[in-house]
N, C-alpha and C positions, 0 to 999 in steps of 0.2 A: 385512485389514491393520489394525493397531492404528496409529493418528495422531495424539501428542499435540499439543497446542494451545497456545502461548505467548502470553498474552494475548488469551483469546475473548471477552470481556464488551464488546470496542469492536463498532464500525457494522460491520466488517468479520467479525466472527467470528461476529456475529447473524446474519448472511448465510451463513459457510462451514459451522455446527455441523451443521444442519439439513440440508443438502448431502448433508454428507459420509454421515450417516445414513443418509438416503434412499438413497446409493447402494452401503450395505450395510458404511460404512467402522467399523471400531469405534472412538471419540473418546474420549480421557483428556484433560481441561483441566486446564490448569495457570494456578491464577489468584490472584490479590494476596487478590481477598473468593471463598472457598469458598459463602460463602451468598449473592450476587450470582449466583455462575454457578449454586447450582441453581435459584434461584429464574428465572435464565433459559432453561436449561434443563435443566430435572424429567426428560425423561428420558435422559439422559447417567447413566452408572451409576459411570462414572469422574472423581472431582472431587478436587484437589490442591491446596492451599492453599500458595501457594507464593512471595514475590517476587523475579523474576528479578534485581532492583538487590543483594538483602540476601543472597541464599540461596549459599551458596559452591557450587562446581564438584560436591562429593560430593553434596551434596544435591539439586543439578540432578539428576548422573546417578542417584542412587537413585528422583527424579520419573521417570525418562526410563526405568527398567528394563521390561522386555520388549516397546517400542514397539518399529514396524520405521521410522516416520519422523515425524518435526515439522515445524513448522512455525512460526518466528518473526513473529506477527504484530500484537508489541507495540509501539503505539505511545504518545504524550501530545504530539501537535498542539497549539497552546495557541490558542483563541481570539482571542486579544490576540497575534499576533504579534509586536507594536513592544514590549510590557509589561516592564520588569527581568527579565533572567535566563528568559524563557517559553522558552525553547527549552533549557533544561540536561535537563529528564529525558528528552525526547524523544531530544537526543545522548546521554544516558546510555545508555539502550538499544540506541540504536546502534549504540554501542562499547563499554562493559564489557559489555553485554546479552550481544552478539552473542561477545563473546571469551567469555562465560563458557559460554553452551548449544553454543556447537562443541563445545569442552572436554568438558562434559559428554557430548555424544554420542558423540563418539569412546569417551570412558569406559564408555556402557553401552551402546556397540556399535550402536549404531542407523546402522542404514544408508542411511536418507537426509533432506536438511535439506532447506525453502523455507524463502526469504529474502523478506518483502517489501519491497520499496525502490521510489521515484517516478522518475518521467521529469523532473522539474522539476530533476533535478540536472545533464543536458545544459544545457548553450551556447545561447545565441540563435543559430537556424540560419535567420531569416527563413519566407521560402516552401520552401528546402529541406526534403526528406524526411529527417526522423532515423531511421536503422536504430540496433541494439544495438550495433552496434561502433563509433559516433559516440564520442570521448571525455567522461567527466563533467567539467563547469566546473571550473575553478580560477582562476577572477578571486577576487582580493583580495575583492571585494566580495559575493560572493556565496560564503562560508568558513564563515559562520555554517550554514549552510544545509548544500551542498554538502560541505563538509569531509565530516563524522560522515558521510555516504553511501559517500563517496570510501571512508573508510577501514572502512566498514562492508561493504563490495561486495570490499574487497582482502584480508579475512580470511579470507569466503566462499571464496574465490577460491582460497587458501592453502591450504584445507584438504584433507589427500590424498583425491584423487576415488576411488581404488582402496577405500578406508574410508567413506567420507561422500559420496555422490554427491547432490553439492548441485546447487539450481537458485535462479537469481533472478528476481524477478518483478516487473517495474517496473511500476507500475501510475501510471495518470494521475491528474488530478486527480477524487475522488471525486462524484460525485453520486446520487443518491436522499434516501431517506428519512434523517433524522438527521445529513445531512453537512454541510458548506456551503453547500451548495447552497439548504437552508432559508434560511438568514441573506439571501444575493442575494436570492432571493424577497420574503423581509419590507422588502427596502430597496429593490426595483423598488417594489412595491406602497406605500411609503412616500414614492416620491420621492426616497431619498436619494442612491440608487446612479446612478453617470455612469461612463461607457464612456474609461477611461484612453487617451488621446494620442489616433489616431483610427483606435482600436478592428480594426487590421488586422491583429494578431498571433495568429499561429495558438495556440489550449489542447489541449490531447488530455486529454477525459476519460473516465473511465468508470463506469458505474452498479456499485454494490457488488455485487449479485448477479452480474452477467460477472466480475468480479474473484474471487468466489468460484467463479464456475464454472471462472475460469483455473488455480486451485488446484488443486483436484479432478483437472483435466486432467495437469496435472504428476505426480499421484501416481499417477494411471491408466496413463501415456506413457511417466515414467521418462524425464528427458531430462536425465543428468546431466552436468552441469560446461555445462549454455545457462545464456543470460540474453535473456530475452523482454518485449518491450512493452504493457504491457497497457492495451491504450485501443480507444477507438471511432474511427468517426471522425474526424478533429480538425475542428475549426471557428475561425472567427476570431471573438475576442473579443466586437467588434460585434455579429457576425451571432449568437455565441450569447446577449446581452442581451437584444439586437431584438427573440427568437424566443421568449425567458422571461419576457421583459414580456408578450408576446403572448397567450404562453399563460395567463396569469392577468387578461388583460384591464387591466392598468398600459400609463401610457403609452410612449411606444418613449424610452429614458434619452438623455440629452444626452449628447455629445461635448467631451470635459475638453479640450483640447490643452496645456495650461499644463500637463500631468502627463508626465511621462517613458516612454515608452512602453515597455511590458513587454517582457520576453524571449518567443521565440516559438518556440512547440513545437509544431510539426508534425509526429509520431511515426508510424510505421507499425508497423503490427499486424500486416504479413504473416507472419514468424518464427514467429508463433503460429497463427496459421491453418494453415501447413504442417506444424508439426513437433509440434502437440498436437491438431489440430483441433478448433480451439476460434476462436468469433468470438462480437464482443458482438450481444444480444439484444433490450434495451435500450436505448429511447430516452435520451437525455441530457437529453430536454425531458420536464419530466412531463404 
């Protein structure tokens, strides 16, 4: 099966390229710098120089000619969350991204799409288990965020399954090498980092490598028109500080209470253990 790539040069695609290869998949990248993705990887034979923001619908699907499926998993996370305007390209992609490579696929016929989208866009559900049919937020307050998911999950969504048999793939919050999870690190180890409110709120994360193995699973499984969670097991905030200070030998972080205490995601993975057989591998503690 030929599987083109939308956006493989992030932490997520360094993980799925290689994957996919190893399990015999033939990969077409489609990427903003052509000389980026071969310089990361040399042996990918197919490389597209291409940007999903600029590139109109024909030129996607002319990228998109004789794959049998993609994979949307262009993002721009901004560091600086709080920073002017850090979240516009991130929703760009979201939402013109996402309208523009259906489009296109349908156009060159390709018959089947993964969507990556987060569990961060459910509700605070406390200790409750969040399954896939939980609905995503729509608090005022949390629009920035949630919105571009919402309506990036309802295009998917839209698109005739009989044509497009899409799937989506919520994936938690990232850890391993080159994610966030660095940064915490360098601010346990610094001292900086303190355990918001009192640190009881469930995170569901997952290490990129299971995220990329969730993919793989999808295109192996063929599970179209699901949407699957893709996390470990979840942990509460605290306890996963406590256990990352630990592991580096920092001291165990203080307890902020003066800070609002985060929304809580306690996601389950079952959906995806059943219906692709697929479970994470990796620790979330390195």
């Amino acid at each position: 099966m030929k599987v083109a790539l939308v956006g493989p040069t992030g932490v997520l695609g360094r993980a799925l390229v290689p994957l996919l290869m190893a399990k015999g998949f033939t990969v077409r990248l489609l990427a903003r710098s052509a000389e980026k993705a071969r310089r990361l990887f040399p042996e990918v034979a197919e490389v597209v120089e291409i940007d999903l923001l600029a590139a109109t619908v024909g030129e996607l699907a002319s990228a998109l000619q004789g794959c049998e499926a993609v994979a949307h998993i262009a993002t721009a996370i901004p560091r600086d969350a709080s920073a002017p305007d850090a979240w516009v390209a991130n929703t760009r992609l979201r939402t013109e991204g996402v309208r523009k490579l259906l489009d296109a696929s349908l156009q060159a016929e390709v018959k089947r799409y993964l969507q990556q989208s987060i569990t961060m866009a459910y509700a605070d559900h406390g200790d409750e288990w969040i399954s896939e049919d939980a609905p995503l937020d729509t608090a005022p307050g949390r629009a920035q965020v949630c919105g571009p998911v919402i309506s990036m999950e309802g295009m998917v969504r839209d698109a005739p399954l009989e044509k497009l048999g899409w799937c989506i793939l919520r994936g938690g919050s990232f850890v391993g090498k080159d994610t966030f999870q660095d940064d915490t690190i360098e601010g346990l180890r610094l001292g900086r980092t303190t355990v918001p409110c009192d640190g009881s709120n469930y995170v569901s994360f997952i290490h990129v490598d299971d995220m990329a193995a969730a993919f793989v699973a999808a295109l192996e499984r063929d599970p179209a028109g699901a949407v699957f969670n893709i996390v470990a097991e979840p942990l509460r905030q605290g306890d996963y500080l406590d256990r990352l200070a630990g592991s580096i030998g920092a001291p165990r972080p203080m307890r902020d209470a003066s800070t609002p205490c985060p929304p809580s995601w306690r996601c389950s993975n079952q959906a995806a253990r059943n219906k692709l057989s697929w479970q994470p591998r990796h620790s979330v503690i390195p």
